[in-house]
ZAKELUM-484566 format. One record per residue: residue number from 1; x, y, z of N, C-alpha, C in turn; residue in three letters. Coordinates in Angstrom, 1 decimal. Layout:
% residues N
<NUM; <X; Y; Z>; <X; Y; Z>; <X; Y; Z>; "ALA">
...
//
This chain:
% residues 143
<1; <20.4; -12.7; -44.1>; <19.4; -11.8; -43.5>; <18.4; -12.6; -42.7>; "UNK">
<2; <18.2; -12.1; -41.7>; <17.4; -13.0; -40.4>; <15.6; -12.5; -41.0>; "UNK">
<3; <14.8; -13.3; -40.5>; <13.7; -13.5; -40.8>; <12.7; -12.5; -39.3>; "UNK">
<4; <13.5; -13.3; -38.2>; <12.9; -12.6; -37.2>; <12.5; -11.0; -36.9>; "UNK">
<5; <11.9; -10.9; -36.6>; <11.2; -10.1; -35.9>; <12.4; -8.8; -35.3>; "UNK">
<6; <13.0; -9.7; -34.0>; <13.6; -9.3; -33.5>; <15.1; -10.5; -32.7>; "UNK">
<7; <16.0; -9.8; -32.4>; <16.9; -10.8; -31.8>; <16.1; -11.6; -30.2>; "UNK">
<8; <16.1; -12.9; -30.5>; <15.5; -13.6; -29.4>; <16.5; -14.5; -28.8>; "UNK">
<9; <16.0; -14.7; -27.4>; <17.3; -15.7; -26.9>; <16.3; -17.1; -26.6>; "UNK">
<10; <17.0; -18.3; -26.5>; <17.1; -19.4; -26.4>; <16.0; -19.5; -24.7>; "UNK">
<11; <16.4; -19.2; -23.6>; <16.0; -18.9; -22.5>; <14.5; -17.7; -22.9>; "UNK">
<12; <14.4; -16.5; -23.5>; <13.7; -16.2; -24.0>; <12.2; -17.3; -24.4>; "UNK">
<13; <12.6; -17.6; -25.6>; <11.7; -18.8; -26.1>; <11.5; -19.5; -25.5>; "UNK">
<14; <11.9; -20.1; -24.9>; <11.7; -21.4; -23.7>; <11.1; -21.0; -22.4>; "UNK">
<15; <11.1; -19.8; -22.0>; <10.3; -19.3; -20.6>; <9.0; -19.4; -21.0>; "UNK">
<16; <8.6; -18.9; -22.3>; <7.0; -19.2; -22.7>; <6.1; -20.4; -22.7>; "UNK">
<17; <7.1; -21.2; -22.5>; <6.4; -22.6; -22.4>; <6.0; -23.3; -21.2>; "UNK">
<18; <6.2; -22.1; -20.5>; <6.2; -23.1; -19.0>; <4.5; -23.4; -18.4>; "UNK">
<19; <4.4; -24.1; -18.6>; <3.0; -24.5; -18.2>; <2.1; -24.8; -18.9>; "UNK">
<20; <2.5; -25.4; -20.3>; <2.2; -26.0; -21.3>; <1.8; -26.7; -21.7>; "UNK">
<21; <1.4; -27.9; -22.8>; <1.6; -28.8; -23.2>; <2.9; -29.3; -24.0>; "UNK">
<22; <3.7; -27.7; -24.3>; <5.4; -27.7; -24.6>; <6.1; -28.5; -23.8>; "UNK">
<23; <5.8; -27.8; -22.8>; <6.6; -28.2; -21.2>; <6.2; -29.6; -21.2>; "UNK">
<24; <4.4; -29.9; -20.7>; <4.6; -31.5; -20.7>; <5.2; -32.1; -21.3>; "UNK">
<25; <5.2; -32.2; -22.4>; <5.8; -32.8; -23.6>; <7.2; -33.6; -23.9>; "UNK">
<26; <7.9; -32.4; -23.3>; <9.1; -32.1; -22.7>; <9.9; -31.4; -23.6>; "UNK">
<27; <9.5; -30.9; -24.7>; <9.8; -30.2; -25.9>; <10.8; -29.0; -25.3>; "UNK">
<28; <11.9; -28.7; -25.7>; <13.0; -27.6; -25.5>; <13.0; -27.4; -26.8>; "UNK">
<29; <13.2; -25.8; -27.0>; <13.5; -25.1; -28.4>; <15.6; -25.2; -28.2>; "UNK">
<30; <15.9; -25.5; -28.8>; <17.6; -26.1; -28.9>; <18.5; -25.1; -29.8>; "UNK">
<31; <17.7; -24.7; -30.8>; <18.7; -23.5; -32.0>; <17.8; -22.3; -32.6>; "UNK">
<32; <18.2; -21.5; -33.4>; <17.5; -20.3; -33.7>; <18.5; -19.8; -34.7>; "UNK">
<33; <18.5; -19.7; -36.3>; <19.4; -19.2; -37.0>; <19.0; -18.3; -37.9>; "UNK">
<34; <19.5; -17.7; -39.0>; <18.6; -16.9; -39.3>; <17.2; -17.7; -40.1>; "UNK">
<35; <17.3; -18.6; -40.7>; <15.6; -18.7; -41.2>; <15.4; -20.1; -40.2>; "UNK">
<36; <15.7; -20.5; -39.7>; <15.1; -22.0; -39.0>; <15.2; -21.6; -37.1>; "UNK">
<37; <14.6; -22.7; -36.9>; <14.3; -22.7; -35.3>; <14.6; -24.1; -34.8>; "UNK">
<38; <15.3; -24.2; -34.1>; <15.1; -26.5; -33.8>; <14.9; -26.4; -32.8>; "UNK">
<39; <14.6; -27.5; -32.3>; <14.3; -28.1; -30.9>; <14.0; -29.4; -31.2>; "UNK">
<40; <14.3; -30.0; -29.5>; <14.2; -31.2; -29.3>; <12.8; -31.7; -28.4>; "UNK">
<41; <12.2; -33.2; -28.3>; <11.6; -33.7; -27.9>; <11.9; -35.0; -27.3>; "UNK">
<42; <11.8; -35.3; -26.5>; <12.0; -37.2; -25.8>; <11.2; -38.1; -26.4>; "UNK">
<43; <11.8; -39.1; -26.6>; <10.4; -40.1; -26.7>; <10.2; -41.4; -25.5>; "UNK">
<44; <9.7; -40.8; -24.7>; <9.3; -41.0; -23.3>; <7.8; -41.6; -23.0>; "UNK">
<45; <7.6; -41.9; -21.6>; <6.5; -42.2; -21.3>; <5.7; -41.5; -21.4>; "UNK">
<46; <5.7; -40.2; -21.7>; <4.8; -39.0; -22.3>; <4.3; -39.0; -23.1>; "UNK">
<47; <4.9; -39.6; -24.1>; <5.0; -39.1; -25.7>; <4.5; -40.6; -26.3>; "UNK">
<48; <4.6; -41.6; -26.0>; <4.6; -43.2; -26.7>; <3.1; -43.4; -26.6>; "UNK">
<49; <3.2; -44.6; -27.7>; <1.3; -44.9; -27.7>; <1.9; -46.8; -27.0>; "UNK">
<50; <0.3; -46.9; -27.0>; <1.3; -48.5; -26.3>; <1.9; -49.8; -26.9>; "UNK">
<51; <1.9; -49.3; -28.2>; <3.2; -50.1; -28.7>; <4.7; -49.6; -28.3>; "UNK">
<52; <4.3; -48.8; -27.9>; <6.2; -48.2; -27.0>; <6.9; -48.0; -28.2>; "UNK">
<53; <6.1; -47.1; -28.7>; <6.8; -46.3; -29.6>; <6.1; -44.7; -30.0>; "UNK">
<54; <7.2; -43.7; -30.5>; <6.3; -42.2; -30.5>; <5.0; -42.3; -30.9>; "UNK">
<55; <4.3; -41.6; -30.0>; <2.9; -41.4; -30.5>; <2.5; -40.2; -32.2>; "UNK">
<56; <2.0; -40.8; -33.0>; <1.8; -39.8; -34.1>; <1.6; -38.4; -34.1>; "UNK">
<57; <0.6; -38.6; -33.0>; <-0.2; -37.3; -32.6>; <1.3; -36.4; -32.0>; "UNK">
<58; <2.3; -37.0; -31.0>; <3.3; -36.3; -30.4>; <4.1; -35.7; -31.6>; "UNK">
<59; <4.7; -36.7; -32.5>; <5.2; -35.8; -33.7>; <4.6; -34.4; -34.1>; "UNK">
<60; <3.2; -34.5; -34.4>; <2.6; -33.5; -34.6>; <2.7; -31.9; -33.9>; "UNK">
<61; <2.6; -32.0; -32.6>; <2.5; -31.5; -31.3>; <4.1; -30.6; -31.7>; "UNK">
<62; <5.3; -31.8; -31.6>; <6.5; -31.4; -31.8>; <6.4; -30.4; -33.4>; "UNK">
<63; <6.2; -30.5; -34.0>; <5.9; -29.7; -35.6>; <5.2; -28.4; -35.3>; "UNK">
<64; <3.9; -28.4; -34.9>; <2.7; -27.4; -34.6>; <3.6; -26.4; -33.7>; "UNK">
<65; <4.3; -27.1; -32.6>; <4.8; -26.3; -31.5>; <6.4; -25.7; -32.3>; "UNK">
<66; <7.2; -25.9; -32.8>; <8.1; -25.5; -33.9>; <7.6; -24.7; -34.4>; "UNK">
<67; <7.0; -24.7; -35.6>; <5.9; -24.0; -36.6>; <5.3; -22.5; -36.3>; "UNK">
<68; <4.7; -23.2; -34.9>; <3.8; -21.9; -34.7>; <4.8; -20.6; -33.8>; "UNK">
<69; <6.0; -21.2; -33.0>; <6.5; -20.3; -32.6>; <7.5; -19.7; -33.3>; "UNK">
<70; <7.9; -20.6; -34.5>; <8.8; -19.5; -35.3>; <8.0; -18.5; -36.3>; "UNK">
<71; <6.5; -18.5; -36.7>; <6.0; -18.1; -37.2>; <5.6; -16.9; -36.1>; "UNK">
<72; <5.7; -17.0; -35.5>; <5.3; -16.1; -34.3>; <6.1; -14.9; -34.1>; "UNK">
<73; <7.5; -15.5; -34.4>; <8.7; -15.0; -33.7>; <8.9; -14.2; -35.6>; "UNK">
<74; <8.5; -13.9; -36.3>; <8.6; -12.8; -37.6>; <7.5; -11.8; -36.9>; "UNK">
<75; <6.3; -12.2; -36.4>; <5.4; -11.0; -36.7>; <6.1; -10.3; -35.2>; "UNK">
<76; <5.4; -8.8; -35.2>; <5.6; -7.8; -34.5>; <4.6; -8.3; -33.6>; "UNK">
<77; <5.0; -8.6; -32.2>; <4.1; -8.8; -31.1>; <3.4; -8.0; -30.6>; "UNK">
<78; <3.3; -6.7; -30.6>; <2.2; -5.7; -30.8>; <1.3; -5.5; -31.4>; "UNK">
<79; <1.5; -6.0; -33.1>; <0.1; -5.8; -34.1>; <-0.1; -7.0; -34.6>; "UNK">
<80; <0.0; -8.4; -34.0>; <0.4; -9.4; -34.9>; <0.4; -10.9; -33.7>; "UNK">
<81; <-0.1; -11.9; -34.4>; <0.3; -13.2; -34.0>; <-0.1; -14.3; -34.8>; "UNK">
<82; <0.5; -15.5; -35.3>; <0.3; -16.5; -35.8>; <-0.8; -17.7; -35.5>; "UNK">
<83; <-1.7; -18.1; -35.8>; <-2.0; -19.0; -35.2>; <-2.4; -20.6; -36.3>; "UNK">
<84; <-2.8; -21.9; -36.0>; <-2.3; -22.6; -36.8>; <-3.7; -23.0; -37.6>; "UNK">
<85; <-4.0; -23.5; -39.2>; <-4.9; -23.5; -40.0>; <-4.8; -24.9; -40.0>; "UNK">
<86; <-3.8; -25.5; -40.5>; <-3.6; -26.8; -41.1>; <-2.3; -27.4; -41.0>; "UNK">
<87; <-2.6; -28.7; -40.8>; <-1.3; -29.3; -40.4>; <-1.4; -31.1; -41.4>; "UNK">
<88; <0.0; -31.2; -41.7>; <-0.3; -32.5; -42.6>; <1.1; -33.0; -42.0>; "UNK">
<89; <1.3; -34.3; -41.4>; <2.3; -34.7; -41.0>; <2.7; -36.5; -41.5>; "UNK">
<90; <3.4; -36.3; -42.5>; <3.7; -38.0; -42.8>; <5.1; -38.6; -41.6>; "UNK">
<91; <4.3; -39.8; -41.4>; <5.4; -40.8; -40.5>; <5.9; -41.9; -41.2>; "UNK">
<92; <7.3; -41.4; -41.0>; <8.0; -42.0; -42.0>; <8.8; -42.9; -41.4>; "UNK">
<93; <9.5; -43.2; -40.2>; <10.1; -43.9; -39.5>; <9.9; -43.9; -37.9>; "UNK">
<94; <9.5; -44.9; -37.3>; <9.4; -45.2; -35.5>; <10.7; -44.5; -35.0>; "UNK">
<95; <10.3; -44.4; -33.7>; <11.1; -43.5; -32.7>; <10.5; -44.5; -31.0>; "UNK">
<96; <11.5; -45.1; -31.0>; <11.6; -46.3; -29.9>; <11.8; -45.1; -28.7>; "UNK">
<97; <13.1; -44.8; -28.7>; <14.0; -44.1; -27.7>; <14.4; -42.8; -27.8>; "UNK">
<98; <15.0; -42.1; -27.3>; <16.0; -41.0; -27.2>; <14.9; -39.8; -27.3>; "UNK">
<99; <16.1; -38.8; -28.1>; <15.4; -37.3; -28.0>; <15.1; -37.5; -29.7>; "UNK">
<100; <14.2; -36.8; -30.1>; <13.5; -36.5; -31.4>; <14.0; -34.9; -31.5>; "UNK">
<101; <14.8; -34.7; -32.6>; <15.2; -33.6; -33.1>; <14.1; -33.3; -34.2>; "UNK">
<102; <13.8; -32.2; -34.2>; <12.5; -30.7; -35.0>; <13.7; -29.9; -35.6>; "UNK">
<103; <13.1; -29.6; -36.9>; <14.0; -28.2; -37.6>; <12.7; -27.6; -38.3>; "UNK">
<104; <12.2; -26.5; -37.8>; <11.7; -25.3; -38.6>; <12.0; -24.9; -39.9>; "UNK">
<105; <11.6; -24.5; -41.3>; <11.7; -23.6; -42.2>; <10.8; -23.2; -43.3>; "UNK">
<106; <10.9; -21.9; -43.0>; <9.4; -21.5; -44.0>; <9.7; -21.8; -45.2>; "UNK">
<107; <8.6; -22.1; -45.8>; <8.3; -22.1; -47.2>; <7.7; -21.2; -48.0>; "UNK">
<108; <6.6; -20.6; -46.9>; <6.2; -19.2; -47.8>; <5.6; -18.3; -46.2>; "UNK">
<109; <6.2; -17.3; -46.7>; <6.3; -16.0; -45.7>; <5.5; -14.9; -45.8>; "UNK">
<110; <4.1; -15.0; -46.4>; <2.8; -13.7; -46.4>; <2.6; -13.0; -45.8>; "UNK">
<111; <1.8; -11.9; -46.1>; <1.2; -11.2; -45.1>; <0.2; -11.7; -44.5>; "UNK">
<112; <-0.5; -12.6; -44.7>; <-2.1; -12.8; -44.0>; <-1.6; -14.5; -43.8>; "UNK">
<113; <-0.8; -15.4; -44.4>; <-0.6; -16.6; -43.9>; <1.0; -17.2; -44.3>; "UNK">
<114; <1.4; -18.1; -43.4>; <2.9; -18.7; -43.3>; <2.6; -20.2; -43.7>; "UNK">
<115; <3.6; -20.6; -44.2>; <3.5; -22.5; -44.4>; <4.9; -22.8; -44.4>; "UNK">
<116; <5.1; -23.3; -43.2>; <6.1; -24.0; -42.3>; <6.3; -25.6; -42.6>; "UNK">
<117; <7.8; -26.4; -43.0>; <8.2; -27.3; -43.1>; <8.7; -27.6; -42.3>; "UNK">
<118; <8.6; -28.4; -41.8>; <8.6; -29.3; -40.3>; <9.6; -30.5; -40.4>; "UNK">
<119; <10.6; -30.6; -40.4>; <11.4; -32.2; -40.9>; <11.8; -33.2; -39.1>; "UNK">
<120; <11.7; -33.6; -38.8>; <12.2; -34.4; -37.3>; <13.1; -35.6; -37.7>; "UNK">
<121; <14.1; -35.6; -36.9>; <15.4; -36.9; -37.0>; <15.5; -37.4; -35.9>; "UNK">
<122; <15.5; -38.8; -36.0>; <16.2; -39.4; -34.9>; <17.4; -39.4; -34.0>; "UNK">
<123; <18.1; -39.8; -33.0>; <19.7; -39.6; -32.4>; <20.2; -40.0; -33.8>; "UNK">
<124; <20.1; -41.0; -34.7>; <21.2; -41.1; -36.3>; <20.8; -40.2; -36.9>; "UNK">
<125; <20.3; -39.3; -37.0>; <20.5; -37.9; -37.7>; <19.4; -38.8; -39.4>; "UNK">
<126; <18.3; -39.3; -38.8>; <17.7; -40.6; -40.1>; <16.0; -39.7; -40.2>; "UNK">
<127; <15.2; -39.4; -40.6>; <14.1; -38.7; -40.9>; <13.8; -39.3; -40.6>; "UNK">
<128; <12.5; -38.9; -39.8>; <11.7; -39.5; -38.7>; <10.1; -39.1; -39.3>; "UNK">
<129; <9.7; -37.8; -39.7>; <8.3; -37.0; -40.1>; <8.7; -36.3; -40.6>; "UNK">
<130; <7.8; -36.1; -41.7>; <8.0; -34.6; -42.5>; <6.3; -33.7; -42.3>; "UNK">
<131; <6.8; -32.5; -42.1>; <5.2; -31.7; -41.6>; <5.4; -30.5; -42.6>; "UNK">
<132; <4.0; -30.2; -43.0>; <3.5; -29.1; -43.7>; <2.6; -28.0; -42.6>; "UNK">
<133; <3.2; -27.0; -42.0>; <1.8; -26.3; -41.5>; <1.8; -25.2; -42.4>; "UNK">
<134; <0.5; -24.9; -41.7>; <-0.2; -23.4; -42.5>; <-0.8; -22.8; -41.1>; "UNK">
<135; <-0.4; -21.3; -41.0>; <-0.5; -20.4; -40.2>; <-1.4; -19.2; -40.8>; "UNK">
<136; <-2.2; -18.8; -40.1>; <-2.7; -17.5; -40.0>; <-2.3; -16.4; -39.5>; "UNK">
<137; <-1.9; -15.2; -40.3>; <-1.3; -14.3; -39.7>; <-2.2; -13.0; -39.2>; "UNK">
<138; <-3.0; -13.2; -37.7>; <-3.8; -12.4; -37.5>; <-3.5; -11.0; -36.8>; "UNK">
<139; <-4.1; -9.9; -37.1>; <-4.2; -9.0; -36.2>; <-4.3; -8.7; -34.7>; "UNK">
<140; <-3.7; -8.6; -33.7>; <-4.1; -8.6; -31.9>; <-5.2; -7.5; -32.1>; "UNK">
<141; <-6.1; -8.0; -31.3>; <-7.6; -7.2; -30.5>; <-6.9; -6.1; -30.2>; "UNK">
<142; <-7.2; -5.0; -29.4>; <-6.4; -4.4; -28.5>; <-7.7; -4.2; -27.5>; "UNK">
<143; <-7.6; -4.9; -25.9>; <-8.3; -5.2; -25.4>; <-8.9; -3.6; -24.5>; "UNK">
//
């Protein structure tokens, strides 16, 4: 049984980001199943600190930006949106090169808040970060 909201497409999710720090980043959302979300990130001149290797903070960014759109992607976008409380991200292994794979999956699914597990792998399929967020599940204004 799917978690979502509603059926979303790949192209969908990914038009939202355009103009972003998603976009900069270079972050593409990649899968969508029923309880997880993945996507990919580079580890590029974008993303590196100047040891030429991922920046911590970009891990993060990659997790927060996972996290908060699949938590987003359950509430009803008419009475509802996610936004982020807390984030805890352990770095577990450098990322020199390539794309940095993100997998989404909740851990707890409330009415008033989400906590999202964040795991990222290298091109060897080797753990890279493990992330904890915590979402708020707020009510939309109606303007």
């Amino acid at each position: 049984m799917s978690i979502w909201f509603d059926q979303y497409s790949l192209e969908q999710i990914n038009s939202q980001n355009t103009n972003t720090m998603v976009e900069h980043c270079g972050i593409k959302i990649t899968s969508i199943d029923e309880d997880t979300l993945a996507g990919t990130m580079p580890a590029d001149h974008r993303n590196k600190q100047p040891f030429g290797i991922l920046h911590g903070g970009a891990n993060c960014v990659l997790a927060e930006t996972l996290g908060s759109i699949a938590a987003n992607l359950t509430c009803d976008p008419a009475k509802q949106h996610a936004v982020g409380l807390s984030i805890t991200t352990n770095h577990i292994k450098a990322v020199r090169n390539g794309l940095v794979t993100g997998i989404a999956k909740p851990l707890h699914l409330g009415k008033k808040t989400h906590v999202w597990e964040i795991q990222t792998f290298n091109e060897r399929n080797q753990l890279t970060s493990s992330t904890n967020l915590t979402l708020a599940i707020i009510e939309r204004l109606n303007s």
